[in-house]
N, CA, C and O of each residue as an XYZ file, in Angstrom:
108
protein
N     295.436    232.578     68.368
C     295.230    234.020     68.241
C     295.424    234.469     66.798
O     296.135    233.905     65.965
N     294.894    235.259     66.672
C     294.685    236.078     65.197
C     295.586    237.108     64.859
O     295.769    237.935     65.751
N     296.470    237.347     63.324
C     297.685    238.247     63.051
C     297.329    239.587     64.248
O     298.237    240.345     64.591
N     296.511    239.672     64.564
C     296.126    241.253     64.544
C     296.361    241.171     66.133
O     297.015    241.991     66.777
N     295.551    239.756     66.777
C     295.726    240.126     67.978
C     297.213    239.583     68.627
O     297.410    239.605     69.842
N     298.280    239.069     67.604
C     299.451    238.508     67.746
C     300.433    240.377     67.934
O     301.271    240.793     68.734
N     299.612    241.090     66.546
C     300.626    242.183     66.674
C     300.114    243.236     68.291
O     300.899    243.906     68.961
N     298.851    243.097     68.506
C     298.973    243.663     69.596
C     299.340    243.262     70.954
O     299.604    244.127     71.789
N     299.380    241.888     71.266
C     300.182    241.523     72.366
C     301.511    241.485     72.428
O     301.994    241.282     73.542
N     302.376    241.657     71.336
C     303.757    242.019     70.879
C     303.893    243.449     71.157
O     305.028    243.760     71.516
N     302.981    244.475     71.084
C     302.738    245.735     71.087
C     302.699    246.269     72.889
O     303.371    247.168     73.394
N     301.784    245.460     73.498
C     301.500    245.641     74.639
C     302.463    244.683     75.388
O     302.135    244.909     76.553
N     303.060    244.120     75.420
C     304.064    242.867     75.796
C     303.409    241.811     75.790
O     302.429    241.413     76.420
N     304.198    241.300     74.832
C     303.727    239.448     74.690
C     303.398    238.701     75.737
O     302.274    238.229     75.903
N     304.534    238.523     76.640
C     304.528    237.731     77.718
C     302.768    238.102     78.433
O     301.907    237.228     78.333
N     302.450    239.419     79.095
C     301.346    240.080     79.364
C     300.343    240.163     78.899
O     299.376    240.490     79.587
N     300.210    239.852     77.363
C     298.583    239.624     76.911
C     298.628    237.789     76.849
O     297.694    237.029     77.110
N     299.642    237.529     76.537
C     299.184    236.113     75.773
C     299.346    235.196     76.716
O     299.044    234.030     76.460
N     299.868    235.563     78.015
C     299.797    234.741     79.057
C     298.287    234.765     79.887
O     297.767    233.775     80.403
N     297.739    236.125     79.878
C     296.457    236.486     80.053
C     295.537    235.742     79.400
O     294.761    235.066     80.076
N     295.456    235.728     78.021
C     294.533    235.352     77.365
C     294.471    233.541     76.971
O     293.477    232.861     76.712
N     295.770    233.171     77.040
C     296.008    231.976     77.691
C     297.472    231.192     78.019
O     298.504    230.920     77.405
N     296.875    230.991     79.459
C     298.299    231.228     79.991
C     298.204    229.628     80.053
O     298.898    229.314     81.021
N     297.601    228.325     79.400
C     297.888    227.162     79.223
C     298.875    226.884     78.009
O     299.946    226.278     78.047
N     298.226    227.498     76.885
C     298.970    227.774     75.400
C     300.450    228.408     75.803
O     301.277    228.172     74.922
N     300.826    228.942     76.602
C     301.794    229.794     76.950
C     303.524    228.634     77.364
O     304.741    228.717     77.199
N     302.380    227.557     78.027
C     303.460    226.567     78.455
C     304.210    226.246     77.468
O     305.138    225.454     77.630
């Protein structure tokens, strides 16, 4: 993921976008 879309899943809750967007990377 990209600075920008790092600060907005930090913004919107981390766990909640970046598990969304990939919830393999997440493991």
């Amino acid at each position: 993921a990209t600075k920008n879309l790092v600060i907005q899943a930090i913004l919107n809750g981390f766990r909640g976008i970046d598990t969304a967007c990939q919830p393999k990377h997440y493991r």
